[in-house]
C-alpha positions as CSV (number, residue, x, y, z in Angstrom):
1,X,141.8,136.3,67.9
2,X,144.6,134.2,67.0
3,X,145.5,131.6,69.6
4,X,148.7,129.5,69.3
5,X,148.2,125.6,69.3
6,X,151.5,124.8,70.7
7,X,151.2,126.5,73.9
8,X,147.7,125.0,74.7
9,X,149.7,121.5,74.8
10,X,152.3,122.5,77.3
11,X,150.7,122.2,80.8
12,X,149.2,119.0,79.8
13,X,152.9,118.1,78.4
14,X,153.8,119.2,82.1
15,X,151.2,117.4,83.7
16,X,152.7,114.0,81.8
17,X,156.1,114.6,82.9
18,X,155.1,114.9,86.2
19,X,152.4,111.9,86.6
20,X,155.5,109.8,85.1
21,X,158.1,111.0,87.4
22,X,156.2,110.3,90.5
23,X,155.0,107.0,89.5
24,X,158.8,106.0,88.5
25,X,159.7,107.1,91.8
26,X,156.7,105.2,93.6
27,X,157.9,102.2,91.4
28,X,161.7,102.5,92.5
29,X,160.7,102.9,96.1
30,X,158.5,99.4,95.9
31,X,161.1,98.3,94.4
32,X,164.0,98.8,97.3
33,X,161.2,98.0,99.6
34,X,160.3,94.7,98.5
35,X,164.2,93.1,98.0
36,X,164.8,94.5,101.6
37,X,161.3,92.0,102.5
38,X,162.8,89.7,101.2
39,X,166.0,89.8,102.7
40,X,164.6,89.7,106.2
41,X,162.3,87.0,105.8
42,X,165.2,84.7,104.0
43,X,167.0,85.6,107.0
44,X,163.9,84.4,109.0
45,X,163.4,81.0,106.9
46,X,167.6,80.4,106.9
47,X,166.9,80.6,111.1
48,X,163.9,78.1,111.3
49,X,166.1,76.0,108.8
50,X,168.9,75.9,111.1
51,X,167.0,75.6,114.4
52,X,165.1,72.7,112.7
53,X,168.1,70.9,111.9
54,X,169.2,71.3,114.4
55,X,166.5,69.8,116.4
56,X,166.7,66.4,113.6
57,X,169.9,66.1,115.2
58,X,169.4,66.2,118.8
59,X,166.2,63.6,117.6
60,X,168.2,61.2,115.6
61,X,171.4,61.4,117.7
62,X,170.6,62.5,121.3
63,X,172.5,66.1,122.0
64,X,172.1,69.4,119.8
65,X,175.3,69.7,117.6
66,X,178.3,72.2,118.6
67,X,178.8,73.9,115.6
68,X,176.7,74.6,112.1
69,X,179.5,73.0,110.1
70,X,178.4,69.4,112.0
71,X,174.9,70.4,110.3
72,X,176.3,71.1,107.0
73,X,178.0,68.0,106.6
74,X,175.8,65.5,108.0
75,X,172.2,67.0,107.7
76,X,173.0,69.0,104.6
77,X,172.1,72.4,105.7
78,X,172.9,75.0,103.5
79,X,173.9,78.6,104.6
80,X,174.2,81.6,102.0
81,X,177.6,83.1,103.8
82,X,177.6,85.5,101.3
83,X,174.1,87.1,102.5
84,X,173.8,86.7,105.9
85,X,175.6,86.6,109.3
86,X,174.9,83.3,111.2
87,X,175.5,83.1,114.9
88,X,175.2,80.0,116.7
89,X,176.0,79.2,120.1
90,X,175.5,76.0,121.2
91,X,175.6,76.0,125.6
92,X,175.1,72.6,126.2
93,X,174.0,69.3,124.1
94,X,170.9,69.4,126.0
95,X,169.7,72.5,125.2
96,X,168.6,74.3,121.8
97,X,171.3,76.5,120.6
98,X,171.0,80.2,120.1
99,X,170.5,81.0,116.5
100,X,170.7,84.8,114.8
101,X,170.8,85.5,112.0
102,X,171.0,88.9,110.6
103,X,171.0,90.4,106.7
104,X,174.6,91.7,105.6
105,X,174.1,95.3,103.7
């Protein structure tokens, strides 16, 4: 009985295909997953760095500051506009300010 070679090799062929499309797809999914953790926990650090200076000021100089642009240029805070929305709301020099800040998409 004669039995062709070629078609003995196509379900493992198919097999392949299939064990490498999944795992590209499991790849691309940890992929999106991870730059999205990322995001949030810049957005998390850019927060505590803006809530800390913050509190530098209200230590060195005795009230919180009014506005994030007073932390950029005299405590050299850096914010990544480009990334993230900031909001800061400062109530009264004696009291923290309200910080959020959120991950633009």
């Amino acid at each position: 009985m004669y039995v062709d070679k070629k078609r003995r090799h196509w379900p493992y062929l198919a097999a392949a295909i299939l064990v490498l499309a999944v795992a590209g797809c499991l790849i691309c999914h940890g992929a999106r997953t991870s730059a999205k953790d990322m995001q949030e926990e810049g957005a998390v650090a850019l927060r505590t760095a803006i809530q800390r200076s913050a509190l530098q000021c209200y230590v060195v100089e005795g009230a919180y500051p009014s506005s994030l642009l007073y932390l950029e240029e005299n405590y050299g805070l850096q914010i990544n506009r480009r990334d993230f929305y900031v909001v800061y709301d400062a109530f009264a020099s004696n009291l923290p300010p309200y910080v959020q800040v959120t991950v633009r998409k």
